[in-house]
N, C-alpha and C positions, 0 to 999 in steps of 0.2 A: 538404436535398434530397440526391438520392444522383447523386453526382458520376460515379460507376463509370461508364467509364473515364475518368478525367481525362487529355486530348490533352493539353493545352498552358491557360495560364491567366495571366493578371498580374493583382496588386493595385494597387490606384489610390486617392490620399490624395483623399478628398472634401471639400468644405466647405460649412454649409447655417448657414443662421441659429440654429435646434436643437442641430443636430450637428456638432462643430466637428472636423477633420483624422479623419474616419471611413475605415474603407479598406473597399473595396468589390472582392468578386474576377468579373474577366469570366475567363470558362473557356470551352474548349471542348470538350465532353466526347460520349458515344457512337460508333460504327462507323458505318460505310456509311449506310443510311437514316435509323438511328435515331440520329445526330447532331443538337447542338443546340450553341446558343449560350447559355449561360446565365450572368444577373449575379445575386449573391449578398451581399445586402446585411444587416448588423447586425441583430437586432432588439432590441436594447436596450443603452442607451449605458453605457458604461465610463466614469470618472472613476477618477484617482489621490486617495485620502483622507487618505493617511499614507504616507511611506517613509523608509528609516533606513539607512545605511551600513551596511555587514559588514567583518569585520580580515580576510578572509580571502575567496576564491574558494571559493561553497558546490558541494556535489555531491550535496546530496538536501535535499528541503521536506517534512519530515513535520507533518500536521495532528495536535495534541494532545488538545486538546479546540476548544469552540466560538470561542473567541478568546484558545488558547495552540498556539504551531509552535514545531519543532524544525528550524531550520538546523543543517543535519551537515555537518561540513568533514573534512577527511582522518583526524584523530585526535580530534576533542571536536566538541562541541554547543554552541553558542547557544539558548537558551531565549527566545522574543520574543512578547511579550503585544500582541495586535493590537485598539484599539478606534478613538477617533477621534484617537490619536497611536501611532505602534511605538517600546515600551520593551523593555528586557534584561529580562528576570524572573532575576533572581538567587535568590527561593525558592523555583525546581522542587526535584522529589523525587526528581529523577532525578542521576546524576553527571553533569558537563557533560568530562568527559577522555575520552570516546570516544565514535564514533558511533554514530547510531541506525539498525536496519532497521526497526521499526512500532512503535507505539505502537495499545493497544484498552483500552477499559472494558469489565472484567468483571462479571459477572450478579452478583445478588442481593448486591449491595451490599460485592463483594470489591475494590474497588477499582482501580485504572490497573495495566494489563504493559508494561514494556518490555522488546524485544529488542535487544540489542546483540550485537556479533560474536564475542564471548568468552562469553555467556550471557545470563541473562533476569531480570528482577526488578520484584517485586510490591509495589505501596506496602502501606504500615501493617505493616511489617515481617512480612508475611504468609511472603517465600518472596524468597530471592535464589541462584542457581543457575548455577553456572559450568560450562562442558566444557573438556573436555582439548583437543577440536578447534576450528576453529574454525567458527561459522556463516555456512553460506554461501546459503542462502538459507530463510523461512521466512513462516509466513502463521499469523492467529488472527481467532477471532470472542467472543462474548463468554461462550464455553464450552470454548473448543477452542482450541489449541494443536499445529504440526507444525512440525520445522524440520529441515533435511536438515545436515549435518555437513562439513567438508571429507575425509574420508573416505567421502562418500556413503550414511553412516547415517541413518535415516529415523526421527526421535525422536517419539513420536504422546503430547497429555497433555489429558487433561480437568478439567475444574474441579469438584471435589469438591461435598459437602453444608455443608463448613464453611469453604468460601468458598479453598481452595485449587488450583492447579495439579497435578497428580497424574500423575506419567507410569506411559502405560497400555503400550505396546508400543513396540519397537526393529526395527525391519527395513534391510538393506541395499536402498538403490536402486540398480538397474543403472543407471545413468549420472549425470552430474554435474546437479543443480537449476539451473536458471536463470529458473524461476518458480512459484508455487504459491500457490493459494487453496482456499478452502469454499465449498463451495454453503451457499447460505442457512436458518437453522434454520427447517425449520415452524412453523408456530404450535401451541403445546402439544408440541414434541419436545423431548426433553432437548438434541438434538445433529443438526450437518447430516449426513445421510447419504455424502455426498460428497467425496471431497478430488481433487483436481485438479493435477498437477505434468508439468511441460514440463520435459524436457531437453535437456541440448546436443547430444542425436544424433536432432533437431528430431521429438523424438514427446512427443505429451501422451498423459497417460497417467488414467486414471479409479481411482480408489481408495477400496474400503468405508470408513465409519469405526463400521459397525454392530455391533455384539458380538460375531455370529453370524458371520461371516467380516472381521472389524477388517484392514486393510491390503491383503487379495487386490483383484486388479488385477483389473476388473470391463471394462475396453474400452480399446482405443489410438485 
C-alpha cells in the first residue's frame, strides 16, 4: 500500500497460533481529508533456516549466484554458500583480499565478472584488468560494462563475439558517481540503450550507450 505521506506509525510484536512474534505497522498517514489510519500486516511468514557468525563487521551482501554471496568487509570477502546450512566456500574464483562492488553472469556462456576497487576480473582466465585509479563506483548487465574512476573518468566496455569484455569509450564525468545502472536489454538487442548515473551534485543524468551517439547525455 502507498503509505505517502507517512505522519507518524509504530510497530507492534503480534502472536497468533500460525504466526508466531509477527510485527504489524499502525501508521498514520495522508493530509487534511484524505487521512487515514492504516494497519499493515505480513503477508507471508519469514523463518530463520540457517545462520553462521562473521570474523568481522560486514559493510555490503552481494548475491553471486543462486545460493553463493559475497560478505565484503573493509579489505577482503567471505565467500558463503547458502542452502539448508551457511558454509565458507573456500573454492570461489574470485580473491577473497579485497572487496567486492558487483558481481553478473555474462552472455553466451562467457562466464562470472567481478568488480572490485582496483579493477575487474573474468573467470576462465578470459580477462583480469587493473586501473591506475581507483573505482569508485560502477554497474553491468550481462553485455555491458560502465565504471566511473576516482578521477571521475567514465570507462564504457561491451562484451565481444568471443565472449570478452572490450572497452569501447573513455569520457570525463562532470561530477563525482555515487550511483549507476542500465536499463534493461530488449529482447533481440545486442545492448541496453541507456545508462543512467546520479552524482554528488544530486542530478541524475541519462546517457546513450548506442553507437550512433555512445556516451552524449540525452536528459538530466
Amino acid at each position: 500500500p502507498n503509505l505517502a505521506p507517512l505522519i507518524c506509525g509504530s510497530f507492534v510484536k503480534t502472536k497468533s497460533g500460525r504466526r508466531e512474534d509477527s510485527l504489524q505497522l499502525y501508521a498514520g498517514v495522508g493530509c487534511n481529508g484524505a487521512s487515514s489510519f492504516e494497519l499493515v500486516k505480513p503477508g507471508l511468514s519469514v523463518k530463520t533456516i540457517a545462520s553462521s557468525s562473521l570474523p568481522d563487521r560486514p559493510q555490503t551482501l552481494i548475491k553471486v549466484s543462486s545460493d553463493l554471496y559475497a560478505v565484503g568487509f573493509q579489505s577482503s570477502t567471505m565467500f558463503l554458500r547458502v542452502g539448508e546450512s551457511v558454509e565458507e566456500e573456500v573454492n570461489a574464483p574470485f580473491n577473497t583480499n579485497t572487496p567486492y562492488i558487483l558481481f553478473t553472469e555474462l552472455a553466451d556462456n562467457s562466464g562470472m565478472m567481478a568488480v572490485c576497487p582496483t579493477g575487474w576480473r573474468q573467470t576462465g582466465g578470459k580477462a583480469d584488468v587493473e586501473f591506475e585509479g581507483k573505482i569508485v563506483c560502477a554497474c553491468a548487465n550481462s553485455r555491458q560494462l560502465a565504471i566511473v574512476l576516482s578521477d571521475n573518468q567514465l570507462v564504457y566496455f561491451e562484451l565481444t563475439s568471443g565472449g570478452q569484455m572490450r572497452q569501447v569509450t573513455s569520457v570525463k564525468f562532470p561530477a563525482t558517481a555515487t550511483c549507476m545502472a542500465f536499463a534493461p536489454i530488449p529482447a533481440g538487442r545486442p545492448r541496453s540503450r541507456f545508462l543512467m548515473i546520479g552524482g554528488d551534485d544530486s542530478i541524475v543524468r541519462l546517457l546513450s550507450c548506442d553507437p550512433s551517439d555512445r556516451m552524449s547525455q540525452l536528459a538530466l
